[in-house]
N, C-alpha and C positions, 0 to 999 in steps of 0.2 A: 846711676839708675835713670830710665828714661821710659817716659810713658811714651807709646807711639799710638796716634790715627790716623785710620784710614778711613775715609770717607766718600772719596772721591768718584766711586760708581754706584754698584746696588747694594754693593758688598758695606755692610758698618763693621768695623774689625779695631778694636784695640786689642794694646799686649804693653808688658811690663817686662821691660829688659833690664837686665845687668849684666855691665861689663860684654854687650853682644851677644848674653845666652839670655832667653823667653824665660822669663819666671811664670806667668799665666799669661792667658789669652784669652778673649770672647770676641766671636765675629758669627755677622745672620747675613747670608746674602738674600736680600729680599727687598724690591722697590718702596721709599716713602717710608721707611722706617726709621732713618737717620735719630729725627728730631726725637721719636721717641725711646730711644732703647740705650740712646750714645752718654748720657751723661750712667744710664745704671748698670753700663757693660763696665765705663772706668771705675765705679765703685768694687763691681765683681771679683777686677784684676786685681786689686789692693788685699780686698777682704781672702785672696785664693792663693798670692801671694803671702797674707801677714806682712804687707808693710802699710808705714802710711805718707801719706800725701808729703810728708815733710823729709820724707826720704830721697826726694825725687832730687836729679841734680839737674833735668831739664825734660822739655816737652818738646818731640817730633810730631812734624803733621805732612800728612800727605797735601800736596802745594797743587794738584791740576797738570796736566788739565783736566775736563774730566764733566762731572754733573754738577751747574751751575748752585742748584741747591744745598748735592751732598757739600760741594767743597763748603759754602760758603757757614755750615752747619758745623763742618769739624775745625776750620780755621777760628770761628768766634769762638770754638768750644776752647780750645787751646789759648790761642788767645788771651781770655777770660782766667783761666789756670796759673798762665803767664802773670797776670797783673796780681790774682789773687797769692800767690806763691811767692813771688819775685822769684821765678826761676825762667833763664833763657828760652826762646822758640829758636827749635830748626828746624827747616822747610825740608823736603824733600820730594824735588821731580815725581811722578806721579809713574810714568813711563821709566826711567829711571830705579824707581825700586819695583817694576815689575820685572824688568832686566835680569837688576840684582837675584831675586827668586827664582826667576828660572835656570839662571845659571845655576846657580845650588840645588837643583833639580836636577838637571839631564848631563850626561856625560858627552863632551861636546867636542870637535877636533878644532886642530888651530884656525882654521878658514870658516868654521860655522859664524854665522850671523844670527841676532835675534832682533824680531819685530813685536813688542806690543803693543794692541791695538783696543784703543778703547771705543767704544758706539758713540758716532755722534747722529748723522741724520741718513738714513735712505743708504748710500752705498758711501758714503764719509768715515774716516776715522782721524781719531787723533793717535800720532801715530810717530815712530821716531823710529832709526837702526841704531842696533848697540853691536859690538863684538867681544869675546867671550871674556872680556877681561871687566865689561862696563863700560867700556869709554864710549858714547854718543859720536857714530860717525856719519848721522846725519843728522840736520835740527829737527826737532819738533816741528809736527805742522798737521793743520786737516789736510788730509788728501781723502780726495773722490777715486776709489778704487775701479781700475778697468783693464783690460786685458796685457797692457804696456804698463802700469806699474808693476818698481821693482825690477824692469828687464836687465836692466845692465849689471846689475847685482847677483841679479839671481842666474846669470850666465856663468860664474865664477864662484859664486858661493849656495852653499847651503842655507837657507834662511828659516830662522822656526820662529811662527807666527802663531801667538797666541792673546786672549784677554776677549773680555766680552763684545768686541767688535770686529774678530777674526772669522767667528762662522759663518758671517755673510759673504765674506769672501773668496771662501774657500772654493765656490763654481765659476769664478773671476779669474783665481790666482792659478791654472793649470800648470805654470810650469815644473817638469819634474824633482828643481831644484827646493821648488817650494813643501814647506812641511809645517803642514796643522797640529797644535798641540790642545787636544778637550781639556775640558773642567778644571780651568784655571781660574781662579777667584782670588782676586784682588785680599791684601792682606796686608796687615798691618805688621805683620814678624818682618814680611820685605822690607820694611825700611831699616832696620836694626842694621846693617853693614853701610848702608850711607851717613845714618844717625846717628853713630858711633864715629864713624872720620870727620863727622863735621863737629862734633863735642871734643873732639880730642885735637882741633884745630882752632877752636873757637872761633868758629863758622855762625853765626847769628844772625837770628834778623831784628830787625826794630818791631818790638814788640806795635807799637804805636801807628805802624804806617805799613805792615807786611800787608798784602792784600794777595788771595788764592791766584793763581796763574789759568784764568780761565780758558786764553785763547783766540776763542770767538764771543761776539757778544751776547746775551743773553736776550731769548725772544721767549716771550709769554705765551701761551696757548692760549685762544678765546673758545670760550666756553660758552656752551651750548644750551639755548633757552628750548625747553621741549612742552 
């Protein structure tokens, strides 16, 4: 049994899995909500479930990249869980369990490609290609979207491009290979098929020294004396 969070955009999303199937869920996609709703959504999943906290055999979190805040919100929360529990953390690529989901979504031929794209600044994403099996065949990275990315790809493949930093590109990315996918939202069930290989590999991380996979560094907004 494995609690998973997700944290890492607008989306706050827990779920309580066994053995890879969702026993409950609760997730609000909605900004600045994290800190408040994330500790009484994992209460939710248990009490909607009937189980309890001592059932768990590990904690999955969604690892980044992503929103400096959310991660740093659901990694302590776990974390914390982790020490209070004595039960294992596994991370899980951010981009990586968006993959996962959407393959389990769309019916896809052998040469489709997928892109999720999560919002960083202006026309930036954090951003990786997967192909239909999961496997990452390009790294993680911010890219600054313009009319050349993706060309050599998208010459040869179908690419389906989705997650909260996909719509701004959509007047960017014309080529006809390229395909937008709406209202996707970030979730915490996606990680249940990575969380489960990594639990049944005994994939861990050091509870002590794991730190979210931000990326870029973190820059503060100055705020406005009126």
């Amino acid at each position: 049994m494995i609690l998973q969070i997700e944290t890492a955009t607008t989306s706050c999303s827990v779920a309580l899995t066994q053995d890879g199937q969702v026993l409950a869920k609760k997730e609000l996609n909605q900004r600045n909500v994290h800190a408040e709703v994330l500790t009484l959504f994992i209460e939710g999943v248990f009490k909607h479930a009937d189980k309890q906290y001592a059932d768990l055999d590990a904690i999955a979190v969604s690892s980044g990249p992503g929103s400096y805040t959310g991660l740093r919100i659901g990694v302590s929360t776990a974390k914390g869980l982790c020490y209070a529990l004595d039960k294992p953390l596994i991370a899980v690529e951010t981009l990586k369990a968006m993959a996962d989901g959407m393959i389990s979504r769309l019916t896809l031929t052998p040469e489709s490609l997928l892109c999720p794209m999560i919002d960083a600044r202006r026309m930036e994403v954090f951003t990786a290609i997967f192909d239909i099996n999961g496997n990452k065949i390009t790294p993680t990275s911010a890219e600054i979207i313009d009319q050349s990315s993706f060309a050599d790809l998208l010459n040869d493949h179908k690419i389906y491009f989705f997650g909260d930093g996909a719509a701004k590109c959509r007047e960017t990315l014309t080529h006809p290979n390229a395909i937008f996918i709406d209202g996707y939202e970030n979730s915490a069930n996606d990680l249940t098929f990575a969380a489960l290989k990594k639990f049944n590999s005994k994939d861990f991380e050091d509870v002590a020294y794991f730190e979210p996979y931000y990326l870029k560094e973190f820059i503060a907004g100055v705020k406005k004396i009126v």
